[in-house]
N, CA, C and O atoms as a GROMACS GRO file, in nm:
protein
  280
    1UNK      N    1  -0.107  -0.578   1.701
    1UNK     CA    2  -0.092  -0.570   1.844
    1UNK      C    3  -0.046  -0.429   1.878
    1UNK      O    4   0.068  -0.399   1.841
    2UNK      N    5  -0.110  -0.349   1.934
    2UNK     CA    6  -0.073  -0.208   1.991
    2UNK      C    7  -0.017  -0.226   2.132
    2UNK      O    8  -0.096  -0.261   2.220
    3UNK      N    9   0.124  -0.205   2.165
    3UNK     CA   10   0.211  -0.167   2.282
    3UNK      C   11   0.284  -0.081   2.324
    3UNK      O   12   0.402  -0.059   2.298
    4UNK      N   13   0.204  -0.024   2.399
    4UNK     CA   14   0.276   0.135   2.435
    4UNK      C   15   0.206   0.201   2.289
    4UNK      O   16   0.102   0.185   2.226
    5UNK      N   17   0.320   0.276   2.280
    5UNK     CA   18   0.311   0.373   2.168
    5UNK      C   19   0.307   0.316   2.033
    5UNK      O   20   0.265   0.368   1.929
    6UNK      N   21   0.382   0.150   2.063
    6UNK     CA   22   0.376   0.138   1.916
    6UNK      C   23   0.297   0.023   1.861
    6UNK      O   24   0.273  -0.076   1.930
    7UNK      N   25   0.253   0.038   1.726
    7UNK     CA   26   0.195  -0.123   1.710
    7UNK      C   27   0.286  -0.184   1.590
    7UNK      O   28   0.370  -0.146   1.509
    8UNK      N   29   0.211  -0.313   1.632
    8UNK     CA   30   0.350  -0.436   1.569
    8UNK      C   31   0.233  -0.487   1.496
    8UNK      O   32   0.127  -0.502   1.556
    9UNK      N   33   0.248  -0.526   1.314
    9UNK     CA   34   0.115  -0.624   1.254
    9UNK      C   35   0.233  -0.744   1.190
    9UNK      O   36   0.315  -0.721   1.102
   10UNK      N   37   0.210  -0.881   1.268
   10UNK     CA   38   0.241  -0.981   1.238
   10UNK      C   39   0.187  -1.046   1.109
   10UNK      O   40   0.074  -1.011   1.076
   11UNK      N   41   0.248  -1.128   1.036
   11UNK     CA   42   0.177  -1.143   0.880
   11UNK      C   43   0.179  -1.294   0.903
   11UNK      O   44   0.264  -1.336   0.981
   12UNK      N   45   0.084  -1.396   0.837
   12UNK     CA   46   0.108  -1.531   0.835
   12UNK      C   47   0.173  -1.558   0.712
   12UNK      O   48   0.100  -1.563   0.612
   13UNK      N   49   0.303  -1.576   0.698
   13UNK     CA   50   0.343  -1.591   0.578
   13UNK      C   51   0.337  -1.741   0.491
   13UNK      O   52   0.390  -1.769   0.384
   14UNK      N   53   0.260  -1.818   0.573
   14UNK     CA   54   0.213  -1.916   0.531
   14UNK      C   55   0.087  -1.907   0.442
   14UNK      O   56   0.059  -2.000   0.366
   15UNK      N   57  -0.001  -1.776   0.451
   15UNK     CA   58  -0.087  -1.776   0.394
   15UNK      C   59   0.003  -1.735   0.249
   15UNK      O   60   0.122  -1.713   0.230
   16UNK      N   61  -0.148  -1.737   0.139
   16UNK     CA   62  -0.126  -1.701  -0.017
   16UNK      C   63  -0.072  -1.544  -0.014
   16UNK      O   64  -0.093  -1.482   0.090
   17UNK      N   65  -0.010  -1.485  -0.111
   17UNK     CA   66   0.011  -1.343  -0.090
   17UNK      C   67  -0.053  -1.235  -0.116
   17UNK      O   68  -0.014  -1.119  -0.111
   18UNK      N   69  -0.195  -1.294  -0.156
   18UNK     CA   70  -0.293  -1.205  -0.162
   18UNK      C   71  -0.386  -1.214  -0.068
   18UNK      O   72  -0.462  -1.117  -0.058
   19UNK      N   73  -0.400  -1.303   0.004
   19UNK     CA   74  -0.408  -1.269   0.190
   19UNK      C   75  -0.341  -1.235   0.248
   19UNK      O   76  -0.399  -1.166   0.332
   20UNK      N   77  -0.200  -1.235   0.270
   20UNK     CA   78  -0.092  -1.155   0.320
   20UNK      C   79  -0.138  -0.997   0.275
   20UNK      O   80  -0.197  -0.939   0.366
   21UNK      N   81  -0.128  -0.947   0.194
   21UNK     CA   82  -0.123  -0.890   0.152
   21UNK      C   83  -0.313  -0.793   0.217
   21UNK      O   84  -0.321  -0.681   0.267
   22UNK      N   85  -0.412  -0.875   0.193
   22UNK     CA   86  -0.545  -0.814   0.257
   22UNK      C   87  -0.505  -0.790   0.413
   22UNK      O   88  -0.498  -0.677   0.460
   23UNK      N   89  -0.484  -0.892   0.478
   23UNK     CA   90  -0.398  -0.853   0.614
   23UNK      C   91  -0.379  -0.750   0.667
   23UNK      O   92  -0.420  -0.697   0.770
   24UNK      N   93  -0.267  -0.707   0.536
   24UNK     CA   94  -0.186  -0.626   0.585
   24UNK      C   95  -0.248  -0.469   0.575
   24UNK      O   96  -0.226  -0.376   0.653
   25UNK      N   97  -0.333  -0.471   0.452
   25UNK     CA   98  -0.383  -0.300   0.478
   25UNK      C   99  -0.538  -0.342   0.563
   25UNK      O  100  -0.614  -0.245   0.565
   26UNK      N  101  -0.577  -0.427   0.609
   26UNK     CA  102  -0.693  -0.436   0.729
   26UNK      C  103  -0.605  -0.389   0.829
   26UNK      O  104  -0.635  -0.279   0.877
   27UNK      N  105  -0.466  -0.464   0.889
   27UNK     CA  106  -0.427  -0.422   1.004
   27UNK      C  107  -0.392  -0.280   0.977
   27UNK      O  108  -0.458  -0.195   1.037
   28UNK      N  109  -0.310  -0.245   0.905
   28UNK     CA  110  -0.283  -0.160   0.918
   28UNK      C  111  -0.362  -0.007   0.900
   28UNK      O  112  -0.319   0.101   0.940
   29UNK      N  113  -0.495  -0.034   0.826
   29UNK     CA  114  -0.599   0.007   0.899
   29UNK      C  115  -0.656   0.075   1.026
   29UNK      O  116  -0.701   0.187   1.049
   30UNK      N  117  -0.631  -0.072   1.118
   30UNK     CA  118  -0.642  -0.055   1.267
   30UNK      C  119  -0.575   0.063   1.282
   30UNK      O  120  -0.635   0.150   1.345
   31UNK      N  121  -0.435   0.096   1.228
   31UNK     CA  122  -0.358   0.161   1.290
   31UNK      C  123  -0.324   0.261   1.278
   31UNK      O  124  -0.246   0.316   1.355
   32UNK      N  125  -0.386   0.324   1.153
   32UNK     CA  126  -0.363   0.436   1.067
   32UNK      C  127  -0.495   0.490   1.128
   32UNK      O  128  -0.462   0.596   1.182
   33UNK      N  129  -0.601   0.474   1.142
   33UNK     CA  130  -0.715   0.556   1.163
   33UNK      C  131  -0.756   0.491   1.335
   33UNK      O  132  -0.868   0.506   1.383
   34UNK      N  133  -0.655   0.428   1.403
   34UNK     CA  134  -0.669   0.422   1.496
   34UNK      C  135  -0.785   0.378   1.583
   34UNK      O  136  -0.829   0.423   1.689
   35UNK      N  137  -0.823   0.266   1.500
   35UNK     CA  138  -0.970   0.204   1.552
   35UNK      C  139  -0.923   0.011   1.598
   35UNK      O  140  -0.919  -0.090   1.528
   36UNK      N  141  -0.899   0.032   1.730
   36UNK     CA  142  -0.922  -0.090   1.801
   36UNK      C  143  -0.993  -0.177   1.896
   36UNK      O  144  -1.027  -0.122   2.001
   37UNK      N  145  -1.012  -0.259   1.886
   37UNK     CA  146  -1.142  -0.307   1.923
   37UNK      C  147  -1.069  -0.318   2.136
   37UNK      O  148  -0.971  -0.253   2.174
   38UNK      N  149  -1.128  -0.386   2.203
   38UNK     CA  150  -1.105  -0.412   2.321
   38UNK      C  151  -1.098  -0.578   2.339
   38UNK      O  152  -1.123  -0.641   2.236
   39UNK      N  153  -1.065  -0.658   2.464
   39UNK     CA  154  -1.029  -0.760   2.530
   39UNK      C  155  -1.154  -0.871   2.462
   39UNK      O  156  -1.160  -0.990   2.433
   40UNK      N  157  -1.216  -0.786   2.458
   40UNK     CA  158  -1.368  -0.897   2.432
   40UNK      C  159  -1.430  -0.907   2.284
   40UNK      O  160  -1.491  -0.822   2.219
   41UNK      N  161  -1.392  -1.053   2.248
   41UNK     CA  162  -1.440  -1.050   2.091
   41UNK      C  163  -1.566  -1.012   2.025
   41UNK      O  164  -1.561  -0.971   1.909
   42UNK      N  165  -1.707  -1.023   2.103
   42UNK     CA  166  -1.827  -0.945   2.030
   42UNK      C  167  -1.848  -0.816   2.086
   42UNK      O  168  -1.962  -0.772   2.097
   43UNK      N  169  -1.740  -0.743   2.125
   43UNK     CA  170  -1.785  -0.616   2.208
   43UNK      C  171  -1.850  -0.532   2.099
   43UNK      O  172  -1.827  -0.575   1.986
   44UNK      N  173  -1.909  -0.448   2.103
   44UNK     CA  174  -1.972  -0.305   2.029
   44UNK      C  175  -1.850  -0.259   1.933
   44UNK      O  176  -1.834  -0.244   1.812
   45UNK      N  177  -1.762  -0.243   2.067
   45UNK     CA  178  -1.584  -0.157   2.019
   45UNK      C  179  -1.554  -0.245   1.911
   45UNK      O  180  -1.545  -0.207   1.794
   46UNK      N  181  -1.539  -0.351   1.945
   46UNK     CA  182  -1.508  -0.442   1.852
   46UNK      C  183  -1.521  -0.462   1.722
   46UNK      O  184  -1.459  -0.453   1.616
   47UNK      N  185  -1.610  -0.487   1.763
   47UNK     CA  186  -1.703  -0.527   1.655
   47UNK      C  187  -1.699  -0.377   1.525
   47UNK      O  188  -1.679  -0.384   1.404
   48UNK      N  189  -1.719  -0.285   1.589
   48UNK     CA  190  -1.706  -0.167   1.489
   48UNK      C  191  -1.549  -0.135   1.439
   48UNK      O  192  -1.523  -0.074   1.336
   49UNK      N  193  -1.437  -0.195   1.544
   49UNK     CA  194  -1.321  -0.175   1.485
   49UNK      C  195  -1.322  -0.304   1.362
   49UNK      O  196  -1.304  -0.269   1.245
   50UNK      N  197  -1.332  -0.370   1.376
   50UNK     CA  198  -1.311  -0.506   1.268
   50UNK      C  199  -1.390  -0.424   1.146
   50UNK      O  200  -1.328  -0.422   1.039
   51UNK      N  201  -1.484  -0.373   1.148
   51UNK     CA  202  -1.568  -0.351   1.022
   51UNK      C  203  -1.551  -0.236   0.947
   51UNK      O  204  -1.586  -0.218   0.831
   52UNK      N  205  -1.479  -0.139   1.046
   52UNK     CA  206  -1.413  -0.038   0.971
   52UNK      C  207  -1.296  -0.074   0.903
   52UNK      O  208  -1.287  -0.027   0.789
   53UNK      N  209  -1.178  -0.164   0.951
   53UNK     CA  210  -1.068  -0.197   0.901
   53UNK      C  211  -1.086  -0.313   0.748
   53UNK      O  212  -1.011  -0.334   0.652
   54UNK      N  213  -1.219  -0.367   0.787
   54UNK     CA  214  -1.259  -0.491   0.653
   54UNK      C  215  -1.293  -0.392   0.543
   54UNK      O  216  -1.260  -0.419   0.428
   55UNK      N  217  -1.379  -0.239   0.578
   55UNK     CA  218  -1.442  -0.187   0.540
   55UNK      C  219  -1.299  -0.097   0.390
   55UNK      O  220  -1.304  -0.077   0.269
   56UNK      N  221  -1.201  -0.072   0.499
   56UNK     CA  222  -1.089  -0.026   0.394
   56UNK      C  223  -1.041  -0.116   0.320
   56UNK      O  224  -1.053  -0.111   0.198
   57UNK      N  225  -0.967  -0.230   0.397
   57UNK     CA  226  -0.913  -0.322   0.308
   57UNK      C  227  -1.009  -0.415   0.174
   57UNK      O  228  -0.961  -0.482   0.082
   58UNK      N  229  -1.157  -0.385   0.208
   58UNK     CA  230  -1.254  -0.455   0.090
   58UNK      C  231  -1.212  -0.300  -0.067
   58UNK      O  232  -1.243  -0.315  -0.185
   59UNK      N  233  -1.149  -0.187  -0.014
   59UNK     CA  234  -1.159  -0.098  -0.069
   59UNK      C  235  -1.099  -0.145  -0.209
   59UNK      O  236  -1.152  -0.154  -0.320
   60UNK      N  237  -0.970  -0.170  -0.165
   60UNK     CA  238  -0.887  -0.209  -0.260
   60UNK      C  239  -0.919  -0.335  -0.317
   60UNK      O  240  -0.828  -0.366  -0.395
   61UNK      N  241  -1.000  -0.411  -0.312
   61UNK     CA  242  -1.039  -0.565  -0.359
   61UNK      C  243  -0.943  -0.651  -0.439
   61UNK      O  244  -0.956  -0.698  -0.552
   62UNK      N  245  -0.824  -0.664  -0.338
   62UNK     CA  246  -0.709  -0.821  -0.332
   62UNK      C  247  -0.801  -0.913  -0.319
   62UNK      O  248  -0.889  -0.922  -0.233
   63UNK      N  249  -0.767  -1.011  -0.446
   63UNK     CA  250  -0.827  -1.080  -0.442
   63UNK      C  251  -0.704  -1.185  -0.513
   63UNK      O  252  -0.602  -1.155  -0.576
   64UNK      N  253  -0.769  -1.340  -0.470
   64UNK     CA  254  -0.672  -1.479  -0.538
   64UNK      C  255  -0.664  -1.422  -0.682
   64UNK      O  256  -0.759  -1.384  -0.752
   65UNK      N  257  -0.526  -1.423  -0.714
   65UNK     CA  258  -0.522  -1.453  -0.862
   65UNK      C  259  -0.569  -1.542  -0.963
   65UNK      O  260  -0.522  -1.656  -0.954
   66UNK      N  261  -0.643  -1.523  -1.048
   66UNK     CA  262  -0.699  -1.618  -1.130
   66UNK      C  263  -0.564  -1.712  -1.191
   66UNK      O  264  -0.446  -1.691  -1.218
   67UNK      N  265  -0.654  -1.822  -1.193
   67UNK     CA  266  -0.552  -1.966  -1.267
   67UNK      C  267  -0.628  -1.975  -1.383
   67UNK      O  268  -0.750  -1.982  -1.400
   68UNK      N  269  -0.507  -1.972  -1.484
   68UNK     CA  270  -0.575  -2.002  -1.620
   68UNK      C  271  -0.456  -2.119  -1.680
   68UNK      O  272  -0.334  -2.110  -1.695
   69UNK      N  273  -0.560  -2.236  -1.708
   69UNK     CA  274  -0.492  -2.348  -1.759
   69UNK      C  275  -0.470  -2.374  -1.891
   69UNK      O  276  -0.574  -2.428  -1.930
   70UNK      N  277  -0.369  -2.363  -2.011
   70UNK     CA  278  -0.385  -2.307  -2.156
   70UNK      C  279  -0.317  -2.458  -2.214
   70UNK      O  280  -0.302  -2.476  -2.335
   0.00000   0.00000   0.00000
């Protein structure tokens, strides 16, 4: 959420912590290279902010930890 000057990235800490964790460098993403979308969910803006920010956070590839049953 960007207000005023500053932005705030809320985490679901209900999720696993390797979605927490993807979350967190997508949003923060948004915020570091300063790409946010507008009011309207399929806008152009939009739409290109979401895909740049998926686009970093796929960088690092967090992913579920494997379960290994021994």
């Amino acid at each position: 959420m960007k207000d005023s000057n500053d932005t705030k990235i809320f985490i679901n800490t209900l999720q696993p912590e390797w979605q927490q964790l993807h979350t967190i460098v997508h949003e923060s993403a948004h915020a570091d290279f300063d790409v946010f979308g507008d009011d309207k969910r399929h806008s152009m803006k939009t739409l290109l902010a979401e895909k740049q920010a998926e686009y970093v956070a796929n960088h690092f590839q967090i992913k579920k930890a494997r379960t290994y049953i021994i």
